[in-house]
C-alpha positions as CSV (number, residue, x, y, z in Angstrom):
1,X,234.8,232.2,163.2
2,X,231.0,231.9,163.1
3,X,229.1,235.0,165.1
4,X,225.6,235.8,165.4
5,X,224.2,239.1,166.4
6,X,221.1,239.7,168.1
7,X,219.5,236.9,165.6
8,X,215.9,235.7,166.8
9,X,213.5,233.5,164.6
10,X,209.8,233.3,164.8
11,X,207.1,231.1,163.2
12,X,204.0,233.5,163.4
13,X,203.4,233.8,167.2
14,X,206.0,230.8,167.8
15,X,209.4,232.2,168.7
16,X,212.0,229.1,167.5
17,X,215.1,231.4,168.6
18,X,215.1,234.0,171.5
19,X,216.9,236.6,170.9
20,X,220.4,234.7,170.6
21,X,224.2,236.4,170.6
22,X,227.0,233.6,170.1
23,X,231.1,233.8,169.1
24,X,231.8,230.2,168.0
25,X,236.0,229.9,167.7
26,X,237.6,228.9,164.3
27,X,239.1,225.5,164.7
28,X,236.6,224.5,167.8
29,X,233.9,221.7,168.4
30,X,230.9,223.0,169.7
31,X,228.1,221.0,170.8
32,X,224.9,222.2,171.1
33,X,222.8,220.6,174.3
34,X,219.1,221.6,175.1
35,X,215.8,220.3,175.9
36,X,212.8,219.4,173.1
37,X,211.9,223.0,171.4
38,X,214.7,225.2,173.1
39,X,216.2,226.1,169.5
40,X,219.0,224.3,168.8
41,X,218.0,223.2,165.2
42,X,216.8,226.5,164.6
43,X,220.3,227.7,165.7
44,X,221.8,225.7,163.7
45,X,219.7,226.0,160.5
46,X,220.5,229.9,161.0
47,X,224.4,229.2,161.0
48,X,224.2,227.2,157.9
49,X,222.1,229.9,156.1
50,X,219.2,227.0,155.7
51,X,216.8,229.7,156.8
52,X,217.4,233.5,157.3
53,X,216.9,235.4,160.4
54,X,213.7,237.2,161.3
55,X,216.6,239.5,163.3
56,X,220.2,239.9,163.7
57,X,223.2,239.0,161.6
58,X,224.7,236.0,161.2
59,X,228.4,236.1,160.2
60,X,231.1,233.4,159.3
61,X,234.5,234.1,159.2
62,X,233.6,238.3,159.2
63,X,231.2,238.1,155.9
64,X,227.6,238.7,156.5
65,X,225.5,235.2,155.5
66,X,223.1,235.9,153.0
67,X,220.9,233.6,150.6
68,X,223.7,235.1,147.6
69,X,226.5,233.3,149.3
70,X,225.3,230.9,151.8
71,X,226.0,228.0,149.6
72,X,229.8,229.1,149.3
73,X,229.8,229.6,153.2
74,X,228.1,226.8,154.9
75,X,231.0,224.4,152.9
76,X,233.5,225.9,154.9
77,X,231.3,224.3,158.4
78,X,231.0,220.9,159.6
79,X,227.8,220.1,161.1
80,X,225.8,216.6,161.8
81,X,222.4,216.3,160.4
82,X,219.9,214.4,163.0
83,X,217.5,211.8,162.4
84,X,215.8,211.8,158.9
85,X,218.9,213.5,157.2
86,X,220.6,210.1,157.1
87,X,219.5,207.8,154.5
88,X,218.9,204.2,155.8
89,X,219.4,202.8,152.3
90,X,223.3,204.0,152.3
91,X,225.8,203.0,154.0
92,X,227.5,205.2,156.8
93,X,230.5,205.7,154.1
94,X,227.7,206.6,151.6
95,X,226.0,209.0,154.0
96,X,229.5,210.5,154.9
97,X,230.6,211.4,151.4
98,X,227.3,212.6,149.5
99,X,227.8,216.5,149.6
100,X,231.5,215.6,148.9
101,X,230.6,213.8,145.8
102,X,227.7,216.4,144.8
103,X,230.8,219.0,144.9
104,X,232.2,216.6,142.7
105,X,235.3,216.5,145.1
106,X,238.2,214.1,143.5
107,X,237.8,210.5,144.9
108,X,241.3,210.7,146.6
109,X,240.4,213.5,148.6
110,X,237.2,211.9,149.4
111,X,238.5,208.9,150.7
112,X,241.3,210.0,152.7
113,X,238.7,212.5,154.1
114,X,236.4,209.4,155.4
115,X,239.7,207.7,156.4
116,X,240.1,210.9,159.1
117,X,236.6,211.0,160.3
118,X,236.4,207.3,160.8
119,X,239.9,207.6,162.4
120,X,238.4,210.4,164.8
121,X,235.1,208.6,165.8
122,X,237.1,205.8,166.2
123,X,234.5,203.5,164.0
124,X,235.9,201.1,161.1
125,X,234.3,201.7,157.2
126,X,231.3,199.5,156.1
127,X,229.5,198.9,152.9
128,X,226.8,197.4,154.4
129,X,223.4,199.3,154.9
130,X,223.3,201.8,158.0
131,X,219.8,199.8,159.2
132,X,218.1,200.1,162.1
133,X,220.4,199.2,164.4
134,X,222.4,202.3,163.5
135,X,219.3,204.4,163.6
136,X,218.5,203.2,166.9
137,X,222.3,203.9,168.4
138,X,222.4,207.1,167.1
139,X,218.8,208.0,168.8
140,X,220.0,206.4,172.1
141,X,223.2,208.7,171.7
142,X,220.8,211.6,171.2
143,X,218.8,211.1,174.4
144,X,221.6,210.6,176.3
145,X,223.4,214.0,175.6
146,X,219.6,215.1,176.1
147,X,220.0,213.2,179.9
148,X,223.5,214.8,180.2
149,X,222.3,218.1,179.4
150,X,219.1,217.8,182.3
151,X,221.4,216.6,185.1
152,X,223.8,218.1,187.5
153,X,227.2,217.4,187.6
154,X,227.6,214.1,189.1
155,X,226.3,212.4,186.5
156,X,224.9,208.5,186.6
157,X,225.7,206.0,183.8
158,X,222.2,205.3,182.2
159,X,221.1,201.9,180.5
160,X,221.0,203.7,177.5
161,X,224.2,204.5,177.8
162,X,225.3,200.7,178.1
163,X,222.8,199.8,175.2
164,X,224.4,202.3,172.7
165,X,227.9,201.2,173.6
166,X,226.9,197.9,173.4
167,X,225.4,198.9,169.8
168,X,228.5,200.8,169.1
169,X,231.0,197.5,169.9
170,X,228.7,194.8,167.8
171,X,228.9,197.4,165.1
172,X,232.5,197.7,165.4
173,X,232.6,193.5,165.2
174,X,230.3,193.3,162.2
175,X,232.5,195.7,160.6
176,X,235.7,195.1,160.7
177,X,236.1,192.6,158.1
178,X,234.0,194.7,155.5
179,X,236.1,197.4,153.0
């Protein structure tokens, strides 16, 4: 269980995070929706004890997070990085399993680890560069939960929508053959 307490960041006059209180399940998927500058990186550089709050406590799984053990904690959390934490020179496999191999994690473990999350996002393993066609679908997936999270309830299927599953299906074709 990840739970933050009263926890607030500010950048000099800037506030990043209002004032913020938040139980997030063990064993959940949370996704955090919200327009340009509301503070959901900040959030989430705050539950992964990247930065430390100006207020509040952050906790995960009852222990206080703190710079002593935040390395130790934030191993325990999956989270996605956006945009520039993906290097265009890997491939998505590469990308996946860097911390895994910086924790010197045994191969077996790695790969049957990339086997479930490829078998979860239902994409096939590549060796081939991510590229900029990967850049661009996962931007277009990023505005569209953006678009989702502006709109009401009846929701319209956008272009970019079709682009990025149109992106997502040549991927899936240009990868199937490649181990």
């Amino acid at each position: 269980m990840i739970t933050l307490e009263n926890v607030s960041k500010r950048y000099g006059a800037q506030v990043a995070l209002a004032v913020t209180t938040l139980t997030l399940e063990a064993g959940t998927t949370t996704v955090v929706l919200g327009a340009s500058g509301c503070g959901k990186s900040t959030l989430l550089r705050l539950i992964v004890g990247l930065i430390t709050p100006d207020s509040g406590v952050v906790r995960i799984k009852g222990e206080i997070l703190n710079r002593e053990n935040a390395n130790r904690l934030r191993h325990d959390i999956g989270y996605v990085i956006q945009d520039g934490g993906l290097f265009p020179h890997l491939s998505a496999q590469d990308n996946v399993t860097l911390l895994a191999r910086h924790l010197r994690r045994p191969e077996r473990w790695i790969a049957d680890r990339t086997a479930e999350l490829a078998a979860l996002v239902q994409l096939p393993r590549s060796s081939e560069p991510i590229g900029k066609r990967l850049d661009f679908l996962l931007q277009e997936i990023h505005r569209e939960f953006n678009t989702i999270a502006s709109k009401s309830a009846d929701l319209e299927v956008t272009n970019a929508t079709l682009e990025a599953r149109s992106e997502i299906e040549k991927l899936k074709e240009q990868t199937q053959n490649i181990e």
